[in-house]
C-alpha positions as CSV (number, residue, x, y, z in Angstrom):
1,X,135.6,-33.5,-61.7
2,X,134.4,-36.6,-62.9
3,X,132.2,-37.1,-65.6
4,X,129.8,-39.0,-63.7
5,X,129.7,-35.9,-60.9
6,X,128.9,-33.3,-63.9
7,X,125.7,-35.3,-64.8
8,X,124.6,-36.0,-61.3
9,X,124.5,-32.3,-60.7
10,X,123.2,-31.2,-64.0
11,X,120.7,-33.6,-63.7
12,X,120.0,-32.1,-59.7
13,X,119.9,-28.5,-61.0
14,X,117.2,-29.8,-63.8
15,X,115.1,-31.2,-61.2
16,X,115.4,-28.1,-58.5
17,X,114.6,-25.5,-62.1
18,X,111.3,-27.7,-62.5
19,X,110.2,-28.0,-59.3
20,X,110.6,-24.0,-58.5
21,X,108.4,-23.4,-62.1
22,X,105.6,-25.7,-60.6
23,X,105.8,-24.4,-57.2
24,X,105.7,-20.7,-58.7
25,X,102.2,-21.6,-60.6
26,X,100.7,-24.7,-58.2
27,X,98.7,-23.2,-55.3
28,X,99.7,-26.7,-53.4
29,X,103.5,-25.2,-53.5
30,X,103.1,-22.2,-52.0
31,X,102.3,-20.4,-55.8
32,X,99.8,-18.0,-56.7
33,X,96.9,-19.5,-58.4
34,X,96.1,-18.0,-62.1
35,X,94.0,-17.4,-64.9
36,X,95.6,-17.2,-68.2
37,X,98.9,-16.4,-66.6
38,X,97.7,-13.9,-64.5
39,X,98.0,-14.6,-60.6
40,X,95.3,-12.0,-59.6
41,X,92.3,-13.6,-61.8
42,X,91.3,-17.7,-60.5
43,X,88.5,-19.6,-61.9
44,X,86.5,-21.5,-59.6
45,X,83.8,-24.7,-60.4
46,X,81.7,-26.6,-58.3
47,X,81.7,-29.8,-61.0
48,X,78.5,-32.1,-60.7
49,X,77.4,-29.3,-57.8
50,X,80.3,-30.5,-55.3
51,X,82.0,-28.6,-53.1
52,X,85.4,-27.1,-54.5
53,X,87.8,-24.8,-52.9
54,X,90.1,-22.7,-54.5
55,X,93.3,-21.3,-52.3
56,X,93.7,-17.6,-52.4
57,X,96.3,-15.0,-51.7
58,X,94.0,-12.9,-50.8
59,X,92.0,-11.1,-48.0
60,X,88.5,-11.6,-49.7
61,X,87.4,-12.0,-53.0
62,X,84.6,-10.8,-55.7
63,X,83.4,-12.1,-58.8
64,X,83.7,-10.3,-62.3
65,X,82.3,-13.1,-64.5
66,X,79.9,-15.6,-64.1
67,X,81.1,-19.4,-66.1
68,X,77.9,-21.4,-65.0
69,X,74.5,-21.9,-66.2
70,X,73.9,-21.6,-62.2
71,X,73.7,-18.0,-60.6
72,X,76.4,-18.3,-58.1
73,X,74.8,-16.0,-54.9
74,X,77.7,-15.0,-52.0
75,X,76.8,-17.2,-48.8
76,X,74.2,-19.4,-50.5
77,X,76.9,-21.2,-53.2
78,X,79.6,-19.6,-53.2
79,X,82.3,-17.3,-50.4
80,X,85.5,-16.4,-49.1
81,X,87.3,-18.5,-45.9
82,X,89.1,-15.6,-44.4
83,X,91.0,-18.0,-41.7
84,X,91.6,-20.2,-44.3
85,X,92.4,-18.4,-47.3
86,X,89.9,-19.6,-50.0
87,X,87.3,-19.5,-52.2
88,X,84.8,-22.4,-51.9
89,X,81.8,-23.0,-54.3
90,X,79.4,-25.4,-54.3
91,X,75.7,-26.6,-55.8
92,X,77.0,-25.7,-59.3
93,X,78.5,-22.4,-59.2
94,X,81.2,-21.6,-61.1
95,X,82.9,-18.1,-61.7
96,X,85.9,-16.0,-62.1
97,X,87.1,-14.2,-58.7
98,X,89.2,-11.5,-58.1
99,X,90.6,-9.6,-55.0
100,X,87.9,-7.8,-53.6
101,X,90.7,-5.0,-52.8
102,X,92.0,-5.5,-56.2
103,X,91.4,-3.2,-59.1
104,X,89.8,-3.2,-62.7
105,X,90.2,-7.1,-64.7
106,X,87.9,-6.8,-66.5
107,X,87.3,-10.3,-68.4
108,X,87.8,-10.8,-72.3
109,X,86.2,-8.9,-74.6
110,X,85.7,-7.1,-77.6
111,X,86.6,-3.4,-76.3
112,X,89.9,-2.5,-73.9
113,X,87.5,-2.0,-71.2
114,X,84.4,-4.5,-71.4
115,X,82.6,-3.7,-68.2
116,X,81.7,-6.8,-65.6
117,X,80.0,-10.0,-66.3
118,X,75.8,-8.7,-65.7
119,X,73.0,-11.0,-66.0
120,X,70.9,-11.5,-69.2
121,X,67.0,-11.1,-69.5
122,X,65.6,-13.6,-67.9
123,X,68.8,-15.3,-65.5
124,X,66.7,-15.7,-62.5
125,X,63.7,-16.6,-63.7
126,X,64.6,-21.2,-63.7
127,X,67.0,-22.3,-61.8
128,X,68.1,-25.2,-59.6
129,X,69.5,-24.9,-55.7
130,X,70.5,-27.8,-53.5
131,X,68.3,-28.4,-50.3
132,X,69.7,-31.3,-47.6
133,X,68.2,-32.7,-44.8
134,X,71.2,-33.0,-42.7
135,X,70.8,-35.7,-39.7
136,X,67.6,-36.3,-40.5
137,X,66.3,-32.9,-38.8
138,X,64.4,-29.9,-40.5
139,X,66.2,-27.2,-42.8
140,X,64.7,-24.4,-44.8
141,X,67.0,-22.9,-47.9
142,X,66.2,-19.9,-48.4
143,X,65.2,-18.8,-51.8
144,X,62.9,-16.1,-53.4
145,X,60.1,-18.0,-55.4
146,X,57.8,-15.4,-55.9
147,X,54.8,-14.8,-55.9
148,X,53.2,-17.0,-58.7
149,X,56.4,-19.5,-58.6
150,X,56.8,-22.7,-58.4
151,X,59.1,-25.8,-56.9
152,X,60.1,-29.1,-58.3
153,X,62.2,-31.8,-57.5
154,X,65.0,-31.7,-59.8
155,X,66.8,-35.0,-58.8
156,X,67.0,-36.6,-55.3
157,X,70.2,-36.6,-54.0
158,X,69.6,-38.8,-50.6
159,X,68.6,-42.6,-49.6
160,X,65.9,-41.3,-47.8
161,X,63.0,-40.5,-50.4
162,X,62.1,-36.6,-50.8
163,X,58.0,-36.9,-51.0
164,X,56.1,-33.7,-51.6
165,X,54.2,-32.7,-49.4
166,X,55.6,-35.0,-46.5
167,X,59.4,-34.7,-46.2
168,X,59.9,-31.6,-49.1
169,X,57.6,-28.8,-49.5
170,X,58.3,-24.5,-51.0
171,X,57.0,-21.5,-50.0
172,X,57.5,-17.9,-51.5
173,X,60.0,-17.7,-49.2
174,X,62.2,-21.2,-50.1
175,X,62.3,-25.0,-49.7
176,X,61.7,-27.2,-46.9
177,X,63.0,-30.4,-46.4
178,X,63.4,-33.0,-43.4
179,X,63.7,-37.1,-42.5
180,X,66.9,-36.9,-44.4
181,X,65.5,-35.8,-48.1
182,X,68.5,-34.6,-49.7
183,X,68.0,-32.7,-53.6
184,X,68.2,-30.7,-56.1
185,X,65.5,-28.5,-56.4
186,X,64.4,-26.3,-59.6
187,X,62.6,-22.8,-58.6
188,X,60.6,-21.7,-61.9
189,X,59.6,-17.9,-61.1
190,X,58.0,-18.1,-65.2
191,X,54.3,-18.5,-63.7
């Protein structure tokens, strides 16, 4: 063999080793997605409260610690695409996920067995949600004020303006929107 051959295949089997290492830890490739090197735990943001999805092995998923300042609630910012295969997240959630089926990750912490991310005092008393008026038509989010709570507009996400009263409103029950307001709304359950 020539010298020239020898190099062209080392230099083939080089490239074939590094693209099996990313495939084996890039979902994109077929891999298992990770935490720390571990392909059952996957962190998942919604950055500047967009939309993220985060590609799965698995059948369904459940969180075990929360990593936002935003309470991520299943169906409202955050759940599992069966068909697909996914996590998605969105409005500011971000968390840790792990199988649903799986069995005890528990995250970092000072003992062997540090039980599961719980909320502190005082977690759902302030905190923001996004409400959108989607084609211009009526939606209500659904949100537990309170009784003594109150609503404010956080920061309007849309063209159209959000005007109190007219094309946003609350209840106990949540916030209203229509004629295309689109924002970020911050529930303050401290009254």
């Amino acid at each position: 063999m020539s010298i020239r051959l020898l190099q062209v295949l080392a230099f083939v089997a080089f490239a074939v080793a590094a693209v099996s290492t990313a495939s084996a830890q890039d979902p994109r490739f077929g891999g298992r997605p990770g935490y720390g090197g571990r392909p059952d735990v996957v962190d998942c943001k919604s950055s500047g409260y967009n939309y993220q999805s985060c590609p799965v092995p698995w059948r369904d998923a459940r969180i075990v610690q929360q990593l936002s300042g935003t309470q991520c609630r299943r169906g409202q910012n955050w759940d599992f695409d069966r068909r697909r295969g996914f996590i998605w997240v969105d409005r500011g959630c971000a968390a840790r996920f792990v199988s649903a089926d799986g069995g005890g990750y528990y995250p970092p912490g000072p003992g062997p067995s540090t039980p599961p991310w719980q909320p502190g005092p005082g977690w759902d008393q302030s905190f923001s949600i996004r409400c959108e008026s989607i084609g211009g038509g009526d939606r209500f989010c659904s949100v537990d004020v309170g009784g003594r709570g109150q609503v404010y507009l956080q920061r309007q996400e849309s063209g159209s303006p959000c005007i109190d009263g007219r094309t946003w409103g609350w209840n106990r029950a949540g916030v209203w929107v229509t004629q295309g307001c689109r924002g970020v709304f911050t529930i303050d359950r401290r009254w």
